[in-house]
C-alpha positions, 0 to 999 in steps of 0.5 A: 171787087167783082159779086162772087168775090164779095159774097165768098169773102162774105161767107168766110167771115160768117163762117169765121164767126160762127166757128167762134160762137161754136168753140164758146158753146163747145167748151163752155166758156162764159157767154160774150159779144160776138168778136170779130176774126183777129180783132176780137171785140177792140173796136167795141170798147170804150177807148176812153175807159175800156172797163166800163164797157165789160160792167156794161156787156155783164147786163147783159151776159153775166158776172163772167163774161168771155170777150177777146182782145185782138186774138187773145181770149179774156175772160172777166170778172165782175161784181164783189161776189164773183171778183172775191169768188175767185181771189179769195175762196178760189185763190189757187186756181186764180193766182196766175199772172196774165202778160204784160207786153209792154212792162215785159219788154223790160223785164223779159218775164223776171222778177215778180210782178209778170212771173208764175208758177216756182218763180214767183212763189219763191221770190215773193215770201223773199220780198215781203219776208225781207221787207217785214225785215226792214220795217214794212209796216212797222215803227221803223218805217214810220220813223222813215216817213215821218222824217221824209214827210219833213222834207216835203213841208219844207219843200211846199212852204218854199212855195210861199204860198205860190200855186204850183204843180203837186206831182213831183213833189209828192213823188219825190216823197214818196219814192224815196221811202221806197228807196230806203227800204230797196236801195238804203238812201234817199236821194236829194229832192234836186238830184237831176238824175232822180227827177229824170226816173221820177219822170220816166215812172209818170210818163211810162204808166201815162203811156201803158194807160193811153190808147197807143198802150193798150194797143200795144198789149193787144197787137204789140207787133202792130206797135212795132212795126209803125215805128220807134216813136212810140216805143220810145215810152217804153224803152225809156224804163231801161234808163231806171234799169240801168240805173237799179244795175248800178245800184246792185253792182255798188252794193256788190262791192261794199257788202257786209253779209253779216250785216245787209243794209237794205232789201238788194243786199239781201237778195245778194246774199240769198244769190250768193248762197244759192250759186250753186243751185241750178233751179234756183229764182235768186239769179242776178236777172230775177234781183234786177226785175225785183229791184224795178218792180219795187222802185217802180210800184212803190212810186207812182201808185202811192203819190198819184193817191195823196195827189188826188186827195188833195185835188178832192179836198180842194174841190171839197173844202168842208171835208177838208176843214173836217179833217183839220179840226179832228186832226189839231183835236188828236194831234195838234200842229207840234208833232208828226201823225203816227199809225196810233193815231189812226183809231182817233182819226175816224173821219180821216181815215174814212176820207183816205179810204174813200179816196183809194174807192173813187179814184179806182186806180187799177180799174182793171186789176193786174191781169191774171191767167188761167195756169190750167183749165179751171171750173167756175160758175158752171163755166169753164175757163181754158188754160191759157186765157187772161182774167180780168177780175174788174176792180172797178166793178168792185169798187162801184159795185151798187149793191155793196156801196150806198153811191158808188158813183159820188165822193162820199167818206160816209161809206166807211163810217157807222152811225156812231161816227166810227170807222165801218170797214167795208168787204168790197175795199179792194183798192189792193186787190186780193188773194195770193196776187194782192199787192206785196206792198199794201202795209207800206202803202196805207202806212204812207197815205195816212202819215203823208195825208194827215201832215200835209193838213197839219200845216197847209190849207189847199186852195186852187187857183181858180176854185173847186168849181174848176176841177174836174174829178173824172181821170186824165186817162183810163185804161191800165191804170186811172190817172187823175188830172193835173192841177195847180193847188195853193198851200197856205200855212195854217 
């Protein structure tokens, strides 16, 4: 390459970053780095934990900050202050859903997880109304996951006090509460074809989280075009879709309307009441998304949680052994927690609470997207532009947690030793786009938490000192490492 080819192409790039500098200022977007042409600010980010390079820039440029991922311009939040801001006080503006590309060659933009606007308003007041319905967060569900937890401790004292690997186990439990409620049945814990969808779950996320993932929500005709292997990971989920049309086309055939037994054959009636609606967002493509967005969210969140509690508590003995005491002075050893129990429990609902904070599992939230232009801080965000309102900026904020950066139950107890809640506890999101699933959730992690420690002392293998807390991966979600834990009987 000859000089005056050079110093042409050298000025089309300055030229190229100048008129990116000169839009930020022209429509007053938030300040940013300087990105480069196609490749937006990528090759500046941390590859092993993206977010902690925006709490890093946000020293430098502010709680809101303009960056761009490849082409696609983002605009992210950080801090409590800012992040409750926009999800809360201004949870209209900031209630739209940003894209996924690799969950959305899926789902094809139905279902409520990626939807906007009518879509996804009129499918989420079905979800969580039809999901109240069928005991979310009430005594029947709690009865579901006492009985499952039962199921678990036969399956860990089958172990007889052999190390073994947690993730399965805890999955299968947790999967099938979420099954009861979708599909009207649990599945048996060697049921080949449920181990297999528990698998593609764990690997799907493993993938969406690492750096081939991330690539592929930034440049996904890059991901496509090097070849299938990697696609593979994705496309493996349309065996789980198979799988919830299945379940559909059963439940089709064996209907009850005037008795629905579970949350598909609900959906079934409302379709079947609204055929005759054009507009209407109860189609059998919105049903099948629904159904796989549940299956899917109610599984790996909930189980990669108590995995990690249990991985601290190993790693943490004297928290542990606190835990049990206060638990055995409540309930004992001869009957199941339930959600009464809670307000007796302050330690140990303190220990879950600062479990979900540390392991910080959507660092970066599910993204949104501005639906039109929006006004904020003196800044304005144009329509179209992905949010990030940073969770992990939230979670960690120094201002709203005493060491945001150390395992510490203390945050959420007060000087009596009684329960403190705290505004920045996030760990579901917030506003209008908050997890649909949170009643069930916390439901789950107290009643499975507190009957694991009624009956099993956890150990590892090669003792606390050799676990290593920081996550496997980071990048759309936190995945805490595997490891082999001893359940002794107490």
């Amino acid at each position: 390459m000859d000089f005056f080819t050079t110093l042409i192409l050298l000025c089309v790039v300055v030229i190229l970053l100048t008129l990116v500098r000169w839009r930020n200022t022209a429509q007053k977007l938030p300040p940013g780095p300087l990105a480069l042409p196609l490749l937006g600010n990528v090759l500046s980010l941390d590859t092993r934990a993206p977010f902690k390079t925006f709490v890093e820039w946000s020293k430098t440029y502010g709680t809101v900050i303009t960056a761009y991922l490849g082409p696609q311009r983002v605009v992210v939040l950080v801090g409590y202050d800012t992040v409750k801001e926009a999800l809360v006080d201004r949870a209209d503006d900031f209630a739209g859903r940003g894209p996924i590309p690799f969950f959305d060659r899926v789902v094809n933009g139905y279902g409520l997880a990626v939807s906007n606007g009518e879509r996804w308003q009129q499918l989420r007041r079905f979800t969580i109304t039809t999901l109240k319905d069928f005991g979310m967060g009430r005594k029947r569900m709690e009865k579901w996951i006492q009985e499952e937890c039962q199921y678990l401790l036969e399956a860990i004292r089958e172990t007889k006090s052999d190390p073994f690997e947690p993730t399965f186990y805890l999955s299968r439990t947790v999967s099938n509460i979420i099954c009861a409620l979708v599909f009207g049945q649990r599945f048996s814990y060697n049921d080949v074809h449920f181990l297999r969808l528990l698998e593609i779950f764990s690997e799907g996320l493993k993938f969406g989280s690492s750096t081939w993932g991330q690539l592929y929500n930034v440049f996904p005709w890059l991901v496509e075009l090097l070849g299938s292997r990697h696609l593979k990971k994705i496309d493996s989920l349309n065996e789980v879709k198979v799988f919830c049309m299945n379940r559909i086309q059963k439940h089709s055939k064996s209907i009850d309307p005037d008795d629905p037994r579970d949350f598909i054959d609900c959906f079934l009636n409302r379709l079947n009441q609204e055929k005759d609606n054009p507009n209407t967002e109860f189609t059998y493509d919105n049903m099948v998304a629904t159904v796989l967005d549940l299956f899917l969210a109610g599984t790996e969140t909930t189980s990669h949680t108590v995995r990690y509690a249990l991985t601290l508590l190993v790693k943490y003995p004297e928290i542990q052994e606190r835990m049990q005491k206060e638990i055995d002075a409540v309930i004992g050893q001869d009957r199941s927690p339930s959600m009464e129990d809670k307000m007796s429990l302050p330690f140990t609902d303190a220990v879950i609470h600062e479990v979900q904070r540390y392991l910080d599992l959507a660092p970066f939230n599910v993204p949104h997207c501005a639906l039109r232009d929006i006004t904020f801080r003196g800044f304005t965000i144009p329509k179209g532009t992905v949010i990030l309102p940073l969770l992990h900026s939230v979670l960690r904020d120094e201002v709203q947690w005493e060491s945001p950066c150390v395992f510490n139950p203390e945050h959420f107890l007060d000087s009596d030793g009684s329960f403190k809640k705290n505004p920045a506890f996030l760990a579901f999101s917030a506003g209008k786009r908050s997890c649909v699933g949170e009643s069930l959730a916390r439901m789950e992690l107290f009643i499975i938490i507190v009957s694991l420690l009624q009956h099993f002392t956890f150990s590892s293998p090669g003792g606390p000192e050799t676990l290593d807390l920081s996550p496997e991966i980071s990048g759309f979600a936190s995945l805490p490492r595997k490891y082999q834990l001893i359940a002794t009987p107490r």
